[in-house]
C-alpha positions, -999 to +999 in steps of 0.1 A: -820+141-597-789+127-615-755+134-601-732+150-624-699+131-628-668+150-637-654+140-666-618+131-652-634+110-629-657+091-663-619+087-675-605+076-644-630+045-640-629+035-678-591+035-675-595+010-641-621-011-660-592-011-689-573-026-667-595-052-653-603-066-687-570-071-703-533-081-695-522-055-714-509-027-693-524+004-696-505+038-715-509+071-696-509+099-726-498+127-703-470+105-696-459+098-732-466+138-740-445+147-714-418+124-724-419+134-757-419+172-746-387+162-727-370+151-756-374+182-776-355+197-753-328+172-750-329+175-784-321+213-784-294+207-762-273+181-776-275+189-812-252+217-798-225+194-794-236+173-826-233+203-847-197+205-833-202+241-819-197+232-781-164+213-792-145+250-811-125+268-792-142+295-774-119+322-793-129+308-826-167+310-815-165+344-804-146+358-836-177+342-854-198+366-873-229+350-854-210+357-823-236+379-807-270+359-819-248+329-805-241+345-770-277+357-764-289+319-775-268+303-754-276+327-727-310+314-733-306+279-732-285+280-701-316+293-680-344+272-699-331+241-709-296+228-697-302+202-672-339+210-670-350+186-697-331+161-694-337+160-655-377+154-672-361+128-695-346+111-663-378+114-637-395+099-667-375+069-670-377+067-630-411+065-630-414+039-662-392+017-643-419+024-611-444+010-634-427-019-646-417-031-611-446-030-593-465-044-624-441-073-628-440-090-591-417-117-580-386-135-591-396-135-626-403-100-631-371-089-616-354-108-641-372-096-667-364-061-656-327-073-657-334-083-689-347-052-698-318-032-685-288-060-705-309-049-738-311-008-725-275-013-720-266-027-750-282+001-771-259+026-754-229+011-763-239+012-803-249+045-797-222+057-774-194+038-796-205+037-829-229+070-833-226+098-808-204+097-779-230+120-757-251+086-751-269+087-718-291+052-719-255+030-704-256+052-674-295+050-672-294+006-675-267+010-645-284+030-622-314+011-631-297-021-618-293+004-588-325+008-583-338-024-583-324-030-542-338+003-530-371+002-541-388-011-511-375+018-489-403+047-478-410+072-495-396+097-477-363+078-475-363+078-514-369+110-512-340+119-486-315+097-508-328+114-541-317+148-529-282+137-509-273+122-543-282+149-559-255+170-538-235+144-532-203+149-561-188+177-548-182+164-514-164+131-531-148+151-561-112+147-547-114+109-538-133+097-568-107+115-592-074+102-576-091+072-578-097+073-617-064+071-638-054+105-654-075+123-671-070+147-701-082+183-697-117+187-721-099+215-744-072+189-756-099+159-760-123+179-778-096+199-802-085+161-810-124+152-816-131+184-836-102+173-859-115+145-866-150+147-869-140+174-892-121+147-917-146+128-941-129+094-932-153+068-915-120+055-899-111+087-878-149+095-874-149+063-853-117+065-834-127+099-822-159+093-817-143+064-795-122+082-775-145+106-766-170+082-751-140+066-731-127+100-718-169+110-710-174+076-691-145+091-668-145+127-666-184+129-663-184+103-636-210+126-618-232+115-642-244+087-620-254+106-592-274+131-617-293+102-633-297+082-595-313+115-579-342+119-608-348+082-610-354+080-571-374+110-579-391+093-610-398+066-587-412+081-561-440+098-585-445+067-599-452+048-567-474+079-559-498+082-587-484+118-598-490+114-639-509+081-633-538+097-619-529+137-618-567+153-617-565+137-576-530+149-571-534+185-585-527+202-555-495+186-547-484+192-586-494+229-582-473+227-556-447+212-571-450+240-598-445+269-578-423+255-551-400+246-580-403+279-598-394+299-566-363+276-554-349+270-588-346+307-598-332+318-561-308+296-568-298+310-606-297+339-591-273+327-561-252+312-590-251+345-607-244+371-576-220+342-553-186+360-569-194+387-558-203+382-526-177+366-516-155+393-534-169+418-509-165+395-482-134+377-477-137+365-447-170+344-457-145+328-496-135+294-475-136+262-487-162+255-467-189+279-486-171+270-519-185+234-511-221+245-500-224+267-532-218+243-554-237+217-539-270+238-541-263+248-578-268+209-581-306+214-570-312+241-596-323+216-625-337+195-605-358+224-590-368+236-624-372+202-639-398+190-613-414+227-624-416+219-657-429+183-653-455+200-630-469+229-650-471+202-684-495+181-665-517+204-649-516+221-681-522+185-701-554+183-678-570+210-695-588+199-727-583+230-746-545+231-736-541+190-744-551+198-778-523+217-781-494+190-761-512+160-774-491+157-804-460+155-779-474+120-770-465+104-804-431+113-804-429+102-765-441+068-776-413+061-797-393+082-773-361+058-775-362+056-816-363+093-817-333+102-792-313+083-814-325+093-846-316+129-836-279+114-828-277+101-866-294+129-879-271+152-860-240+134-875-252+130-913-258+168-909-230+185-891-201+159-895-180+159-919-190+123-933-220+137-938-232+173-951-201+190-931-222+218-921-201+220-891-205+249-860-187+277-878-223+292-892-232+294-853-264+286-839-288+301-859-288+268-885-289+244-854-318+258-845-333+257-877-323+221-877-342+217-842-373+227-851-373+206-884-362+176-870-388+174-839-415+188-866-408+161-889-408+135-858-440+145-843-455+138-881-434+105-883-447+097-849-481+098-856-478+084-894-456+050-876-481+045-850-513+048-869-497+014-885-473-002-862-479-009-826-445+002-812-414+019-825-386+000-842-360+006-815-391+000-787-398-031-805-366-046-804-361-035-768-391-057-763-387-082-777-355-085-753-370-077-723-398-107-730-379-131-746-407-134-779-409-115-804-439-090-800-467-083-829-458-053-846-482-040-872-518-031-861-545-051-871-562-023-879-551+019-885-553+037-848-577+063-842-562+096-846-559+111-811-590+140-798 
């Protein structure tokens, strides 16, 4: 009698022999679908700001005529997506850094990581300085430079640090700000941006743009402990198998899933009823629980973002439901191309060197602008890769990393994906 052999496990050994017969390290497509889930929503979230809606006064947005549509949205977005996807984004880039490291051994891989990270870092200051001052990819090649010296520590002291991170801001708020030189209150730098983004002069688009990225480098200097808590926690999953291999870790992703599910909304909804708690109960509003409550609002994303990375991939292990995600994976391979494409598109659309669409028509366009936008990137994903082996940006970033320029068309067209 023949044995029957799942067919995750037929994948599992082709994917080993894979990598037994070539140098060429292997892609994971639950990994690149993932990734390029994450970056719709990252997407969703900062074209808020692009469309300059995040930067009007909060009178002006409520005396909008969308002003209701625009609440409920935001409502919306503020439980599903801020912080959640781009604490995805983050893990993700953790765990691509997990890859890279333990693939590349020795002296000569570590500085071709460092490599790696000089050309990451130099893409974030032409974003950050020259495009869209909401650039994340200079705090990400930082903290990866962090992470190069702690990642021979255990597991669960990467988890331990991940999480103390993760909580760690409030507790050095005071120290780290009379620390930094003055900075201005967010109403005044943003009324200054809005004017100028507002003005169709190339000249005061860049100053403003800027000196908003100078005053963001500041007054978001919690930033690093955000991006140094996922990537420990990318890392970690990396090192583990998670998304390498998730058919043999299902159990832990499921629990995962839940886990997340059930500690992330206990803590929205000890964000939501905290005031008044500690309205009704004065002698419990010290400092003291001030601190502690807003150190666990810090674990909320994370909470739900480990949740959402969870429930893609057991879902992605499905065939019928990876039908369905698989077309994230094309957009997740020229994941770095696409986050700033949706900067410059974002710009040409809502700034006023561009269309001048503005945010004074409210959210309703932006979201319209959303869905086209990731539509049209998941068919550009698919149309680029079926003739050229990596994305442009990728491709550069490559080439930097290695030191020789890498082959970029395909010998022959790509197999549309199953």
């Amino acid at each position: 009698m023949s044995r029957r052999v799942h067919p995750h496990a037929k994948v599992r050994s082709q994917a080993g022999a894979s990598r037994l017969n070539t140098s060429k390290p292997p892609r994971y497509e639950v990994i690149d679908a993932l990734r390029g889930f994450a970056l719709a929503g990252v997407a969703l979230v900062n074209l808020r700001w692009l469309s300059l809606y995040e930067m009007m006064p909060k009178a002006t947005r409520e005396a909008l005529p969308s002003a209701g549509f625009d609440a409920a949205a935001i409502s919306a977005m503020s439980v599903l997506a801020d912080g959640k996807f781009i604490t995805v984004f983050s893990l993700l880039f953790g765990l691509g850094f997990a890859l890279q490291l333990d693939r590349d051994e020795g002296a000569a891989g570590v500085h071709r990581y460092l490599r790696r990270m000089l050309g990451l870092a130099l893409i974030g200051l032409l974003h950050g300085y020259f495009i869209w001052w909401g650039d994340i990819l200079l705090t990400y090649a930082v903290v990866g430079v962090v992470l190069l010296p702690l990642r021979h520590l255990p597991d669960r002291a990467l988890l331990a640090i991940a999480l103390a991170v993760a909580v760690l801001p409030p507790l050095i708020s005071a120290p780290v700000r009379a620390w930094l030189p003055p900075i201005p209150a967010g109403k005044e730098v943003f009324a200054q941006a809005l004017q100028a983004f507002s003005m169709p002069s190339w000249r005061e688009f860049l100053h403003g743009n800027i000196a908003v990225a100078n005053w963001a480098r500041m007054a978001n200097w919690a930033l690093v402990c955000f991006v140094l808590s996922r990537f420990l926690l990318g890392y970690w999953a990396g090192r583990k198998g998670l998304l390498q291999d998730p058919w043999r870790h299902r159990a832990l992703l499921g629990g995962l899933c839940v886990g997340g599910v059930v500690l992330g909304l206990a803590l929205m909804g000890l964000a939501e009823v905290q005031a008044s708690w500690r309205a009704s109960h004065p002698d419990l509003d010290t400092r003291a629980v001030k601190l502690t409550l807003r150190m666990l609002a810090r674990l909320e994303p994370i909470a739900l973002g480990v949740a959402y990375a969870a429930a893609f991939v057991l879902a992605f292990s499905h065939p019928r439901m990876r039908r369905w995600l698989s077309p994230f994976a094309a957009v997740g391979r020229m994941a770095l191309t696409h986050y700033l494409l949706q900067s410059v598109v974002g710009v040409a659309l809502f700034y006023a060197i561009g269309l001048d669409l503005g945010g004074e028509r409210g959210l309703a366009p932006v979201l319209l602008a959303w869905a086209l936008l990731f539509a049209a990137q998941v068919l550009v994903s698919q149309w680029w890769l079926s003739r050229f082996q990596y994305g442009p940006v990728e491709w550069l970033w490559r080439w930097t990393t290695r030191g020789a320029r890498p082959p970029f068309r395909r010998l022959s067209p790509e197999p549309a994906a199953a």
